[in-house]
N, C-alpha and C positions, 0 to 999 in steps of 0.2 A: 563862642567868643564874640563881644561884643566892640562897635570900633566906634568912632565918632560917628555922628548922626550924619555929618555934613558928605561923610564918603558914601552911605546909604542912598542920599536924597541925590548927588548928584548921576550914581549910577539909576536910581528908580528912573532919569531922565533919561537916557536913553532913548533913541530915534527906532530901534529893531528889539525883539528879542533878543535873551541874553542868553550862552550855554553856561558860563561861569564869569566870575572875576577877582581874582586876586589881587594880594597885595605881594609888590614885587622890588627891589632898592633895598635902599638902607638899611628898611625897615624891617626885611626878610633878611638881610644879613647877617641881623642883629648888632647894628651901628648906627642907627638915626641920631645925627644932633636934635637937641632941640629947636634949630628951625627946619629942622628936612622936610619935603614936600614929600607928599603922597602918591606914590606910582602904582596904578591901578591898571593893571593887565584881563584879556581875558579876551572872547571868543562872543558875537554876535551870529545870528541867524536872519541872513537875506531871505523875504520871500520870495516864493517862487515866480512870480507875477516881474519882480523887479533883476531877476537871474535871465529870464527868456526875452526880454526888453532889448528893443535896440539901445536903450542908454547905457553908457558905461556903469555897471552895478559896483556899489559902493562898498569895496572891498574891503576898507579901512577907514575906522570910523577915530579921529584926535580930539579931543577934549584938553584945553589946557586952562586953569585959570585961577584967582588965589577968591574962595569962598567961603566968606566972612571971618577974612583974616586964614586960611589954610590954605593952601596952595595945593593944590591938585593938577595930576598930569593923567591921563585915562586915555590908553589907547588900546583898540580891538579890532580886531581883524575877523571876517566871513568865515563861517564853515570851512570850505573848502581850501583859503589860503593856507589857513590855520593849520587847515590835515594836513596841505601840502608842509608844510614850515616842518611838523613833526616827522617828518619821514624822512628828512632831510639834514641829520645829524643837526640840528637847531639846538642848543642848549639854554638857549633864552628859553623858548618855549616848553621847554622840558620841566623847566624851575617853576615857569610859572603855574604850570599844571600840577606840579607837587609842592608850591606854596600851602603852609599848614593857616595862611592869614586869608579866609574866606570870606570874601563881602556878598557874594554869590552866588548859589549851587542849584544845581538840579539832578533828578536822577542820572539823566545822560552823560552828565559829567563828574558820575561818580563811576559810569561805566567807562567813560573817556581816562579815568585815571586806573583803572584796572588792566587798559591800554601800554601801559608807560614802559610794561618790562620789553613787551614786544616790539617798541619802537627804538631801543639800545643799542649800538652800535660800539666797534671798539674805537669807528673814525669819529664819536663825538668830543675824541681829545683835541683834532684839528681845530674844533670851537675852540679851547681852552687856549690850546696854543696861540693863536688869533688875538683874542680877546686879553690878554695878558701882555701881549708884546705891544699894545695901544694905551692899555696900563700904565705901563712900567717908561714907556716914552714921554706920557704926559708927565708922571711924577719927576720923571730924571728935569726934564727941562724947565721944569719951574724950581723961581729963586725970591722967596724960598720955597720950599721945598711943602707941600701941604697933606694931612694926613690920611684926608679920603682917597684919592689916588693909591697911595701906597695901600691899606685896608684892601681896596678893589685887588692890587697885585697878588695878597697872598691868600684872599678870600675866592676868587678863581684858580690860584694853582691849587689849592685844596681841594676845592669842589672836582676838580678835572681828577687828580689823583685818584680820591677817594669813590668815584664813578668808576676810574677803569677797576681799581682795585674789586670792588663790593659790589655794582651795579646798583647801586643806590643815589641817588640825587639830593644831595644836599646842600642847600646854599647858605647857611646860617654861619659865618663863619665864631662864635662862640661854641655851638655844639662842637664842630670842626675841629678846634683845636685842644678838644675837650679830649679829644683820639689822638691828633699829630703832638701837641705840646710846644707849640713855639714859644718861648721863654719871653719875648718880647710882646706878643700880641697883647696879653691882657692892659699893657699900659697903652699900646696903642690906641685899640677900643675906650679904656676911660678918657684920653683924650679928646675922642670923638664924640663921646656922649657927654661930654660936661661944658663944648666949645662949640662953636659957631660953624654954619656947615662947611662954610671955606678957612676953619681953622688951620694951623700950619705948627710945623715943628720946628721949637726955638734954635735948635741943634742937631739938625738931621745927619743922623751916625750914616751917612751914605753909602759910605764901604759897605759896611755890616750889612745893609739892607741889598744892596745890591749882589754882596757873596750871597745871597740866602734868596735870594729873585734867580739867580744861576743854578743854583744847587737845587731847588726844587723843581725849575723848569727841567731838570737831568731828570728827579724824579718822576716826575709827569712824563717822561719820555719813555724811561724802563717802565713805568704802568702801564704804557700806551701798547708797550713791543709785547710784555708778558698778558696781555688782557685777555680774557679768558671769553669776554662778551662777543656775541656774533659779528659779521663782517658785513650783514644788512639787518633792514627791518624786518619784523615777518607781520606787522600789523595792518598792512594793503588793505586787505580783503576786510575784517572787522570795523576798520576805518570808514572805507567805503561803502557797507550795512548802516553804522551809525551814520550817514551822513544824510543817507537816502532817508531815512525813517524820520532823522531830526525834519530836511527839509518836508517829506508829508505831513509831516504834525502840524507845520505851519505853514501852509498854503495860504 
């Protein structure tokens, strides 16, 4: 798959090695307005010269900037925070490891996604939970009412659902509803995609939307109680193999 040249050229800049980098946002949701910016996720590799350093090692690397006329945001995080983040019921990190939008790969991070089942927890619904309830406060409170917020609200209680349900990570909320059926989403999404990224809804049916932000948050609950997924990580040890090998590679 091929993407804009200008997301190639800004990650070929890079200050460290790279283990991967995806594309992560809108874009992976399957909702980008036509002005959405670019959320470019993924995982660098400190060397080891700058890990054993009395200076503080740069564990997170930001990139923010609009390049020639595209707007890019690239943030990545060390080895080792990284592993840390994944072990750690993280659901950002989870997505961005099985983002199918690859700017970036290397063998290691085809082994780092061979990882993913053993880092599944049944407590990655606490993420969802979390992450939805920030959601759903933003959209409530804004007047009017705008329709990425809301997207964000039912495009994570799906993704959470659909995880405890399957063990499976998906954050595209088009495939998504391609399984649940919300009778509402499709219009939603064409609004998104045809309007400006802080487009808004002329007549936000707010009941409606908010019975169905309750009623799937119940469902994300019974997926959470009935989850069949383990109660930790078992990915420790393979983790900490890949970490070791990536940093000798690059001494």
């Amino acid at each position: 798959m091929n993407f804009d040249q200008r997301l190639y050229d800004v990650v070929a800049a890079q200050p460290y090695p790279l283990l991967f980098i995806t594309i992560s946002g809108a874009h992976l949701y399957g909702f980008p307005s036509p002005d959405s910016d670019y959320d470019l996720r993924g995982s660098h590799i400190l060397p080891v010269r700058e890990i054993v350093s009395l200076n503080e090692p740069v564990e997170t690397v930001d990139f923010s900037d609009v390049v020639d006329g595209l707007e890019i945001d690239l943030v990545t995080h060390d080895l080792h925070k990284y592993f840390n983040l994944l072990l750690k019921r993280n659901g950002y990190v989870l997505e961005q490891i099985c983002s199918p939008l690859v700017i970036h790969t290397t063998p290691e991070f085809e082994e780092l996604r061979s990882l993913v089942p053993a880092c599944l927890t049944r407590h990655h619904a606490h993420h969802y939970f979390g992450f939805v309830k920030t959601e759903w406060r933003l959209f409530s409170k804004e007047n009017p009412h705008r329709v990425k917020p809301l997207l964000y609200v039912f495009r994570v209680l799906l993704t959470g659902i659909h995880l405890m349900k399957t063990g499976q990570v998906e954050s595209n909320l088009v495939t998504l509803n391609d399984i649940y059926k919300l009778p509402y989403i499709p219009d939603l999404i064409a609004r998104k995609l045809s309007g400006a990224e802080q487009s808004t809804l002329p007549e936000a049916d707010t009941a409606l939307y908010e019975s169905e932000y309750l009623r799937l948050t119940t469902l994300l609950e019974v997926a959470f109680t009935e989850s069949q997924l383990p109660e930790s990580p078992t990915a420790n040890s393979p983790l900490n193999d890949l970490l070791v090998r990536l940093r000798l590679k690059n001494l």
